[in-house]
C-alpha positions in Angstrom: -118.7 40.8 -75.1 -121.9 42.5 -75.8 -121.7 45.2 -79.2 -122.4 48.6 -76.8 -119.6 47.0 -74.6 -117.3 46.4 -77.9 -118.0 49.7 -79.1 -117.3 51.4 -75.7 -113.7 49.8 -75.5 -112.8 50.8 -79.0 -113.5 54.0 -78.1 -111.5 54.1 -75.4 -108.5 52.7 -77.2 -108.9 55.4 -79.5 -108.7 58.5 -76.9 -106.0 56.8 -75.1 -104.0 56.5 -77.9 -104.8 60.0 -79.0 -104.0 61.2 -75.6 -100.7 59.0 -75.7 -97.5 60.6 -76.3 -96.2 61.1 -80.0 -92.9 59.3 -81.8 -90.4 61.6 -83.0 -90.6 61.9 -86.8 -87.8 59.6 -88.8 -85.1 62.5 -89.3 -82.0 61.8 -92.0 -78.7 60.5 -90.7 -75.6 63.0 -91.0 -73.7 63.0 -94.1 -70.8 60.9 -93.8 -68.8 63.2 -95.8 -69.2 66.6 -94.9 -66.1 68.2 -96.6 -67.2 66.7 -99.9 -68.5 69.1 -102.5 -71.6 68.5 -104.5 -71.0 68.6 -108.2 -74.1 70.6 -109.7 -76.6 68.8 -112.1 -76.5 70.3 -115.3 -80.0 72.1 -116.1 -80.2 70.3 -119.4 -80.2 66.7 -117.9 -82.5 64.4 -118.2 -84.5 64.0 -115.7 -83.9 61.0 -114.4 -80.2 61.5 -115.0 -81.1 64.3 -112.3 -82.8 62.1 -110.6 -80.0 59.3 -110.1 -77.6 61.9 -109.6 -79.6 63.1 -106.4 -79.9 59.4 -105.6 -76.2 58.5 -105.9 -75.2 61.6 -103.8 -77.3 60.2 -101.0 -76.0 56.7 -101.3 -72.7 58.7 -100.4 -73.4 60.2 -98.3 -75.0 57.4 -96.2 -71.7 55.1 -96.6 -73.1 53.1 -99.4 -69.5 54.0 -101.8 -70.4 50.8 -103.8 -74.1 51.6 -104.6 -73.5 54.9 -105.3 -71.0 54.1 -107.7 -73.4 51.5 -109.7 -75.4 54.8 -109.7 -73.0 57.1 -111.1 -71.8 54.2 -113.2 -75.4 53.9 -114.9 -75.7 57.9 -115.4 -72.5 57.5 -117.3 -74.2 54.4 -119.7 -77.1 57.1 -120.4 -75.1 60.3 -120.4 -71.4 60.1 -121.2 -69.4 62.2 -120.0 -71.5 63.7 -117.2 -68.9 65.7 -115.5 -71.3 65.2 -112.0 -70.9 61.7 -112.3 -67.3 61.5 -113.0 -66.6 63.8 -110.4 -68.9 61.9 -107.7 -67.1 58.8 -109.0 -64.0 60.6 -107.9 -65.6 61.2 -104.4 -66.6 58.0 -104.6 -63.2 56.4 -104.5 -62.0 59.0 -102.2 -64.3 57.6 -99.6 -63.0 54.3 -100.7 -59.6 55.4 -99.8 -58.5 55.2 -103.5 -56.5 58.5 -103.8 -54.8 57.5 -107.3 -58.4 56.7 -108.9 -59.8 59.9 -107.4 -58.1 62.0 -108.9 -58.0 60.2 -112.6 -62.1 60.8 -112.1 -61.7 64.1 -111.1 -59.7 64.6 -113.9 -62.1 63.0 -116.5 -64.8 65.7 -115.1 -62.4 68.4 -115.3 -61.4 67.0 -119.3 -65.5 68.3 -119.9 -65.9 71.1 -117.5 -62.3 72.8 -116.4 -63.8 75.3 -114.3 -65.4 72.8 -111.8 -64.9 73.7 -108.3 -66.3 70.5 -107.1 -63.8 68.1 -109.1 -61.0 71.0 -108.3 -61.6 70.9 -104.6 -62.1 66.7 -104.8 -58.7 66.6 -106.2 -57.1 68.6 -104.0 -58.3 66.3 -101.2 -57.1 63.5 -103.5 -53.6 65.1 -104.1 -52.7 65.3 -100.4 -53.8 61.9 -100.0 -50.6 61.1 -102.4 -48.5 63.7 -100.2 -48.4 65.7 -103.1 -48.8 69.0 -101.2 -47.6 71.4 -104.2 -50.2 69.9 -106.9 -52.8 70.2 -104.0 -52.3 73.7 -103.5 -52.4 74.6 -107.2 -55.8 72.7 -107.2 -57.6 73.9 -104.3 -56.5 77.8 -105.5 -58.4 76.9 -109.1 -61.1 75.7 -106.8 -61.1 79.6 -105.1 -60.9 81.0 -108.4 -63.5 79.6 -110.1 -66.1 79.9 -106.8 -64.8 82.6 -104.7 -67.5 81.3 -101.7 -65.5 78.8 -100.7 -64.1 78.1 -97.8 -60.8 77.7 -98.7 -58.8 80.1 -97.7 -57.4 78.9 -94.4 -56.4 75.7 -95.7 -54.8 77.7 -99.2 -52.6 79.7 -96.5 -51.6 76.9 -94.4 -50.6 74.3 -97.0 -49.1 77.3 -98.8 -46.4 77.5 -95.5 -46.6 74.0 -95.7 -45.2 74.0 -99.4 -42.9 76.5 -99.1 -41.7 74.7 -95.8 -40.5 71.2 -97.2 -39.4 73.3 -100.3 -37.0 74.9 -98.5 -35.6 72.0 -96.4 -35.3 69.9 -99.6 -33.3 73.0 -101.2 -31.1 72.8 -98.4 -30.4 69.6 -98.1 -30.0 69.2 -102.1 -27.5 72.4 -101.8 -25.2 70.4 -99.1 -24.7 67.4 -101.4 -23.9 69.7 -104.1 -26.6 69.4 -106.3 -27.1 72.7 -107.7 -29.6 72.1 -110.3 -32.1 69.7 -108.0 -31.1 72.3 -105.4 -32.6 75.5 -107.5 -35.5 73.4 -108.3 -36.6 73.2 -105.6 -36.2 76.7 -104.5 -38.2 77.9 -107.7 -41.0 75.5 -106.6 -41.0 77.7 -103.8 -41.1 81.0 -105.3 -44.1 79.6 -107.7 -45.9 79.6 -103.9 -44.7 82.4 -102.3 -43.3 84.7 -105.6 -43.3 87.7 -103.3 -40.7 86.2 -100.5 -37.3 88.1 -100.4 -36.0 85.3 -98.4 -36.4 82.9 -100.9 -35.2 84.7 -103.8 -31.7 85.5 -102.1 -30.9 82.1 -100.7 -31.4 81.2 -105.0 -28.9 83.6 -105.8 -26.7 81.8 -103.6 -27.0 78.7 -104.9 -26.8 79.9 -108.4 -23.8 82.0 -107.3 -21.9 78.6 -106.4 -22.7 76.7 -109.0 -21.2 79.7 -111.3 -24.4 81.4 -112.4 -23.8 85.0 -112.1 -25.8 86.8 -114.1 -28.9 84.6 -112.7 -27.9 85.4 -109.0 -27.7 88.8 -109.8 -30.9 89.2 -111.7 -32.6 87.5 -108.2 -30.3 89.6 -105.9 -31.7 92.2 -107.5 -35.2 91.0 -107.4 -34.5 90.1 -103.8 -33.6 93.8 -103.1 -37.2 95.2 -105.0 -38.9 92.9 -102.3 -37.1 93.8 -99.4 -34.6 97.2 -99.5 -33.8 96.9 -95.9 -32.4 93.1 -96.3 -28.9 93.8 -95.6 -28.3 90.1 -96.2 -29.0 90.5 -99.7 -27.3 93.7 -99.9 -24.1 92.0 -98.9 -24.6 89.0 -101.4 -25.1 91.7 -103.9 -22.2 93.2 -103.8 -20.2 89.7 -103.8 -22.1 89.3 -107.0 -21.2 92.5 -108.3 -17.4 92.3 -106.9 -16.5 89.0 -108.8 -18.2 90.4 -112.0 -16.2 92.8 -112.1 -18.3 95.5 -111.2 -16.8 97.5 -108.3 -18.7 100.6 -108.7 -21.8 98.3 -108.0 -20.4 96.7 -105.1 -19.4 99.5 -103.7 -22.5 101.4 -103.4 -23.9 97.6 -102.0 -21.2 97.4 -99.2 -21.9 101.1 -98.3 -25.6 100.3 -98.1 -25.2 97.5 -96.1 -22.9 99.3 -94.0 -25.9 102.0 -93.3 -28.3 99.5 -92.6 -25.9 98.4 -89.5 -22.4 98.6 -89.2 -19.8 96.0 -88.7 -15.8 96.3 -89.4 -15.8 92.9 -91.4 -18.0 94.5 -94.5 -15.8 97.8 -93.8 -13.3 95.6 -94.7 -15.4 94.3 -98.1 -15.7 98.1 -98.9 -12.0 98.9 -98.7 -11.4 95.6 -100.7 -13.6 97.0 -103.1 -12.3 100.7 -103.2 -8.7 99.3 -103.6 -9.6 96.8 -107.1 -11.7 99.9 -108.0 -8.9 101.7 -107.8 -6.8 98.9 -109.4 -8.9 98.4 -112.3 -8.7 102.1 -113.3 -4.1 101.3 -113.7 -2.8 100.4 -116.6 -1.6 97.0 -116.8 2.3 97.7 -115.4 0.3 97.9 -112.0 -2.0 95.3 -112.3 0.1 92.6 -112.8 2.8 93.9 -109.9 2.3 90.8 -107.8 4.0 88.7 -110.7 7.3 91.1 -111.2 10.7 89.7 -110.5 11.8 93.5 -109.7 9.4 96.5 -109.0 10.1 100.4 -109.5 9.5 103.8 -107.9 6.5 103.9 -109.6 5.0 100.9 -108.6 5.7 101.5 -104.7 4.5 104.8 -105.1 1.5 103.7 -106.5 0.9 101.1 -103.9 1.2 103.6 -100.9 -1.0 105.9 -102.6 -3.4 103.4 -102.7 -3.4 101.7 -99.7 -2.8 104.1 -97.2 -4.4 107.1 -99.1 -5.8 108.8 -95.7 -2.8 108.5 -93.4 -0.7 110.5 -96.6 -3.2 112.9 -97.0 -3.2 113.2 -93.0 0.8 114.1 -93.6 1.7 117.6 -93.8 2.0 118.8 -97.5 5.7 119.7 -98.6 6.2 121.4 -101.7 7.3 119.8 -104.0 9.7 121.1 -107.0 8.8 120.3 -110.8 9.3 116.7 -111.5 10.6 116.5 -115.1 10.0 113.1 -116.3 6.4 112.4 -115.0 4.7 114.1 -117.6 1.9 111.4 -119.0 3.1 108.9 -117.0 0.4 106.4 -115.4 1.6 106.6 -112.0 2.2 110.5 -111.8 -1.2 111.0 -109.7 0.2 108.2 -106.7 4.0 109.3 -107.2 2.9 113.0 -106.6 1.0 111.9 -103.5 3.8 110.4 -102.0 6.3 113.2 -102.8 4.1 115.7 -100.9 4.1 113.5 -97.9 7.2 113.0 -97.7 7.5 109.0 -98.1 9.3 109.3 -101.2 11.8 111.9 -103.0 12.4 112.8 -105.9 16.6 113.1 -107.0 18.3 116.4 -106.7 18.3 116.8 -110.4 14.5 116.8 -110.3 13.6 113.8 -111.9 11.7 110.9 -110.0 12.9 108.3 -112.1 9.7 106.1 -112.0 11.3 103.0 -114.1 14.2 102.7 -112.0 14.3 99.6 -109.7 13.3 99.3 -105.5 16.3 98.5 -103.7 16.0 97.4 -100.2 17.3 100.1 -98.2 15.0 102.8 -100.6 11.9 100.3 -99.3 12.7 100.6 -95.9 13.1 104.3 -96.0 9.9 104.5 -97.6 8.1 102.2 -94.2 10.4 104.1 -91.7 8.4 107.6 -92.8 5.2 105.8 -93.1 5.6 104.5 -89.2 7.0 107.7 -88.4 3.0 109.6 -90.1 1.5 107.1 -87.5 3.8 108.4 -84.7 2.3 112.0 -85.7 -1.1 110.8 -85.1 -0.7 109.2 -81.8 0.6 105.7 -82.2 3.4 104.8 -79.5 4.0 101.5 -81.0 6.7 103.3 -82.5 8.8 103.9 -79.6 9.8 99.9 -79.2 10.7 99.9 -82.8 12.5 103.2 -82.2 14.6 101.3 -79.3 15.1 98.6 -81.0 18.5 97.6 -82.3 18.9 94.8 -84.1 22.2 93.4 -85.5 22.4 92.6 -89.2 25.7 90.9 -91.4 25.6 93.6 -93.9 24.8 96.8 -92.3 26.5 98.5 -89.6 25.2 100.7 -87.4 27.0 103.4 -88.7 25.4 102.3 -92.4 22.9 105.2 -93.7 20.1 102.7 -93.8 20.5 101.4 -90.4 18.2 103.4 -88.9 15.0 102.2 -91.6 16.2 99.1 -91.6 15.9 98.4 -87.8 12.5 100.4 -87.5 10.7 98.4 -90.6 12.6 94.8 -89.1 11.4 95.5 -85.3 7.7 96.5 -86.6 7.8 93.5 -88.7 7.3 95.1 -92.2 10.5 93.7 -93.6 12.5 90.4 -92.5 16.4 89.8 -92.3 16.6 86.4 -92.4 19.9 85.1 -90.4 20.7 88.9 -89.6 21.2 89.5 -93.6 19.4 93.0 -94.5 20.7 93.0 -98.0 20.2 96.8 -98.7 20.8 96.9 -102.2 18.8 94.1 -103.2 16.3 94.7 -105.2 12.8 94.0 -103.9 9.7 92.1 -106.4 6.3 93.7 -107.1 5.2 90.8 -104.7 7.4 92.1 -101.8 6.4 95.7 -102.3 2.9 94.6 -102.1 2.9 92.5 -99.0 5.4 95.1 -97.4 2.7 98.1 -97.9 -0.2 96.1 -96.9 1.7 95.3 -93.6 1.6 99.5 -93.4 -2.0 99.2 -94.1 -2.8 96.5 -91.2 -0.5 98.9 -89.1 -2.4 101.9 -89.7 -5.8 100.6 -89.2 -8.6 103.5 -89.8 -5.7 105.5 -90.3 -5.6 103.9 -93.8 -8.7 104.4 -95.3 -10.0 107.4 -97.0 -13.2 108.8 -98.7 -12.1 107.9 -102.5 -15.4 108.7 -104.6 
């Protein structure tokens, strides 16, 4: 080829590749790991500590774990202790699926800079690799707290349910084997994630309340309560609490506000429970121990009428009632005066009550026969079957003065004749009196109850 022809084809080369469409430029692959942090470069490194840090990043980054840990491994040989390099290390074995040695690097970083959100969030990562939710938590809420411009909130909120969550369930389960300790363990692992959960603090107190712990359930019944007034769970538990302790003036005002949160007969019953050991703790010891007496007096059934069935007395028409001469100081005068106006008791001609002086039999059953026959006043026709009954007894006639109460408090079931034997002048125990006048009470129902604060 002649030179002007030469020339004219590498010309023509030329425009046509200048007229040819372009490449696209080389562009840099996606990071691998996108939910990695970079751990800043100090500003006093060296610079080609700086430098090999960039470099080791991007080895990451582009799936090269083992190159980019000779690079952080050589910034450590210069620079000990370079809490980017031990961090990247520990992102480094995080990549390489190495949870346990992640977060001993992230660790080492943290050991020179405590405050570094990148090692903080790395570990986080690491921990719930290891299904150690809880530690993970803790460490991605450092992570927040040392850089607010995270992204972590979401995840903080949702592993914080999470936590709580399997908290809970292991609390549970540890409660139904019994294990009290493990069992509150695990609920105050809870409350260190969620210290502002009512919930959490009152199934505690339940576990601390079986395994004898009072004063603790109380303390987080009470806490409970700060949290959450209108819990009427906790309310209830409360007053248990306060009930067993002791405290009836406490678990009172718990059952009565439980009751105005939403009514229901069985914590009317609690209440009246409560009311009646109130009442009981305020007697001298002669009453408190009537259950265990081979032979209760006039004082101590007046006292147990008074007391359980205080609104269907007061619902009795008042008698008067002459001066009683030997009451005077006495610890059951309040209860025996009760029960004199009433009518369910007398006093004796020679007006004197005679409040040592032994329950027979027949005086009990006189006592129930004007009790039924106060519920007859208000409305209750039960009475009339009693009233027709007639049962035969061994020992008492018909024509007997205490026929007539003893077949009304037989036929409503109050008293018992076993084998037709009434035995009127037996004397009764402090045992019989009480289940006899809490028979009355189930008898009278609402009637019972009174307002006695």
């Amino acid at each position: 080829m002649s030179r002007p022809l030469a020339v004219l084809a590498l010309g023509l080369s030329v425009a046509a590749a200048a007229c040819a469409p372009k490449a696209p430029p080389a562009t840099a692959s996606a990071p691998r790991y996108p939910d990695f942090i970079r751990p800043p470069v100090d500003s006093s490194a060296q610079p080609a500590v700086a430098a090999d840090l960039g470099i080791a990043w991007t080895q990451l980054q582009a799936g090269n774990t083992s190159g980019a840990d000779r690079t952080y491994t050589r910034v450590l040989t210069v620079a000990a202790g370079t809490a980017a390099a031990l961090a990247g290390q520990g992102y480094v074995a995080l990549a390489q699926q190495d949870a346990g040695r992640a977060v001993a690097r992230f660790d080492d970083a943290l050991a020179v800079v405590p405050s570094l959100s990148a090692a903080l969030v790395g570990k986080g990562q690491a921990l719930l690799e290891l299904r150690r939710p809880a530690d993970a938590l803790a460490s991605f809420e450092a992570a927040l707290q040392s850089d607010p411009t995270l992204a972590l909130a979401p995840r903080i909120e949702t592993l914080r349910f999470r936590v709580v969550e399997d908290s809970v369930g292991q609390a549970r389960a540890l409660a139904k084997g019994g294990r009290w300790d493990d069992a509150r363990a695990a609920y105050e692992a809870a409350l260190l994630v969620s210290p502002d959960s009512a919930v959490l603090y009152r199934e505690l107190a339940g576990i601390e309340r079986r395994a004898g712990l009072s004063a603790q359930a109380d303390a987080h019944l009470s806490r409970a309560l700060d949290l959450d007034p209108a819990d009427r769970a906790t309310q209830v538990l409360l007053a248990e609490a306060r009930e067993e302790a002791g405290d009836f003036r406490g678990a009172i005002a718990g059952y009565e506000a439980a009751l105005t949160l939403e009514p229901s007969p069985e914590i009317e019953a609690r209440l009246a429970r409560a009311r009646e050991r109130a009442d009981l703790a305020r007697l001298p010891g002669e009453f408190q121990t009537l259950s265990t007496k081979a032979e209760a007096t006039r004082a101590d059934l007046a006292a147990a009428l008074a007391l359980r069935v205080p609104g269907l007395l007061a619902r009795a028409p008042a008698r008067d009632t002459p001066v009683i001469t030997d009451l005077g100081g006495h610890w059951a005068r309040p209860w025996i005066v009760v029960t004199l106006r009433a009518g369910v008791l007398d006093a004796y001609p020679n007006h004197t009550f005679q409040p040592a002086s032994r329950v027979r039999r027949a005086e009990l059953a006189q006592a129930v026969l004007r009790t039924i026959e106060l519920l007859v006043a208000q409305g209750d026709r039960r009475a009339e079957a009693w009233q027709r009954a007639a049962p035969e007894f061994t020992d008492v006639p018909r024509a007997h003065p205490a026929y007539a109460a003893a077949a009304q408090a037989t036929a409503a079931g109050v008293l018992d004749a076993p084998g037709g034997v009434f035995a009127p002048m037996r004397s009764v125990s402090g045992q019989e009196v009480l289940e006899a006048v809490s028979h009355l009470q189930r008898l009278a129902g609402p009637l019972a109850g009174g307002d006695r604060h």
